[in-house]
C-alpha positions in Angstrom: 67.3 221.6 129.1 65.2 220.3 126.1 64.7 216.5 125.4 66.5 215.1 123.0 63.5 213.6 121.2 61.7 216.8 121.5 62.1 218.0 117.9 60.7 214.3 116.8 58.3 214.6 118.9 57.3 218.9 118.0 57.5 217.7 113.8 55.4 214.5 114.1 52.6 216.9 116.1 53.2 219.2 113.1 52.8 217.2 110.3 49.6 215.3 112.0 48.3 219.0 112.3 48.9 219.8 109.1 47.5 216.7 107.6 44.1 217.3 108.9 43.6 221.0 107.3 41.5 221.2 104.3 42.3 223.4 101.5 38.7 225.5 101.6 37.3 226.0 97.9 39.2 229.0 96.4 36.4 229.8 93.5 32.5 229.2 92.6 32.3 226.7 89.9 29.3 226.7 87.6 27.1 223.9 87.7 25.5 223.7 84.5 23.5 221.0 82.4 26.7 219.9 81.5 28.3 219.7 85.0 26.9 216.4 86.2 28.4 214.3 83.3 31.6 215.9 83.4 32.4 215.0 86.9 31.4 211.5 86.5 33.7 211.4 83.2 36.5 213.0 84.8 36.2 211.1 88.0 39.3 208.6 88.7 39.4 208.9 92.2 35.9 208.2 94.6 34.6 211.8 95.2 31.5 212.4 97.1 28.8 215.1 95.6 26.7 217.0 98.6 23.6 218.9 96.8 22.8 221.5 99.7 21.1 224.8 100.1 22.0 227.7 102.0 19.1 227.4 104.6 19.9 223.5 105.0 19.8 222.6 108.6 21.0 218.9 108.0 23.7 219.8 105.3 26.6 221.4 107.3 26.4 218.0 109.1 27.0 216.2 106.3 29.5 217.7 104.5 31.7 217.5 108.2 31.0 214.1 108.5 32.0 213.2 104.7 35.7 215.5 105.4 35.8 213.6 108.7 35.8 210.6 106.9 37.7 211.3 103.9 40.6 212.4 105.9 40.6 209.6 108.0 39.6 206.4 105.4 40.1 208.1 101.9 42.3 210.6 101.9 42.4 210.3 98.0 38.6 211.0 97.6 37.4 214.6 96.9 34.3 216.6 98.8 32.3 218.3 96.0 29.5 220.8 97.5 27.0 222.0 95.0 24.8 224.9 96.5 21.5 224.5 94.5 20.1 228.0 95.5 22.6 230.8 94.9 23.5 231.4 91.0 27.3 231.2 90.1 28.6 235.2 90.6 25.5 236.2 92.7 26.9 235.5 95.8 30.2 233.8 95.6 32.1 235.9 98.4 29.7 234.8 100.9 29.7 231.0 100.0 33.4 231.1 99.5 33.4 232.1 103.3 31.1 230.6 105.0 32.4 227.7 107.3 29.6 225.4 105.9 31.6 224.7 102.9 35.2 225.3 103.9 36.0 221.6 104.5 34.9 220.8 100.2 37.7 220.8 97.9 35.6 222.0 95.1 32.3 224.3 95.7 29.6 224.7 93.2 26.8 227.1 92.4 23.3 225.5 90.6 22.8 227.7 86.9 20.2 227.2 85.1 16.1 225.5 86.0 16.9 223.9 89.2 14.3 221.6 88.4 15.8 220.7 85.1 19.6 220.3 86.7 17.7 218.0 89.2 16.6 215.9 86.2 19.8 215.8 85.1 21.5 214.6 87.7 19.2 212.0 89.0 15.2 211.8 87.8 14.3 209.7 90.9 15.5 213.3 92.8 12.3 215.8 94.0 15.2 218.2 95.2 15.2 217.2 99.1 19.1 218.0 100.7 20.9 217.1 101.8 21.2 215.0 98.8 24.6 213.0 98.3 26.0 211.3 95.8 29.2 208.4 96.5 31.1 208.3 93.0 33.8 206.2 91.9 35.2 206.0 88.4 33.2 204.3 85.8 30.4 203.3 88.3 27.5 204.4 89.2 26.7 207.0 92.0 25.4 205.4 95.3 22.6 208.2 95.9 21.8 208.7 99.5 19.3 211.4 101.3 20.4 212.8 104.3 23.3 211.3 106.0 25.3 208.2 104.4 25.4 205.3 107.3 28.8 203.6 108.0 27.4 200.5 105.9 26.8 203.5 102.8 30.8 204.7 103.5 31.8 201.3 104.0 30.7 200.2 100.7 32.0 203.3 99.1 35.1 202.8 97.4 
């Protein structure tokens, strides 16, 4: 005979499975001269930006540990991954299923003079990944290379 607190227990081990799953990126967005402004206009809740390259060893690192923190602290805050070596419609299958960037909400492809999207995002930037950026609306991006520390995600809103 069951428990009668079974079913309680079976749906609350349900919904905290459920809450942890990601929706995976469901299209390649083109990141453009344009792109970089648009998210920080449209930003009104903290998103963090990971600028990564297929061949990064570090990056896949990264973007886990900014999901992992996102759905535990910030469940609000969206995980942006912006591939800086594959063009928007080259290879967009591939990235689309590649673990790597599953856990982002939103996945982007570099178009255009890397060099001059760098720029554009950040002239400080010499294009070393992975390269993150901590938004929050109508601030200024807390730039970090590599992996943010706890004080960097602490700070973040």
């Amino acid at each position: 005979m069951l428990n009668a607190s079974f079913p309680r227990v079976a749906a609350a081990w349900l919904l905290a499975a459920l809450s942890t799953v990601q929706a995976a990126p469901r299209k390649v967005e083109t990141f453009d001269a344009q792109a970089w402004q648009r998210l920080q206009a449209d930003t009104r809740q903290p998103a963090a930006v990971v600028f990564t390259t297929t061949d990064c060893a570090h990056c896949p690192a990264v973007i886990e540990q900014l999901a992992a923190h996102i759905r535990r602290h910030r469940p609000t805050a969206e995980l942006i991954a912006v591939v800086m070596d594959a063009a928007p419609g080259d290879a967009d299958a591939t990235l689309l299923s590649d673990s790597h960037y599953r856990p982002a909400d939103r996945l982007f492809a570099f178009a255009g003079q890397a060099a001059a999207l760098r720029f554009g995002v950040n002239p400080a930037w010499r294009g070393v990944t992975p390269y993150v950026g901590l938004l929050k609306p109508q601030g200024a991006p807390v730039w970090v290379t590599g992996r943010p520390s706890a004080a960097d995600l602490a700070a973040w809103p």
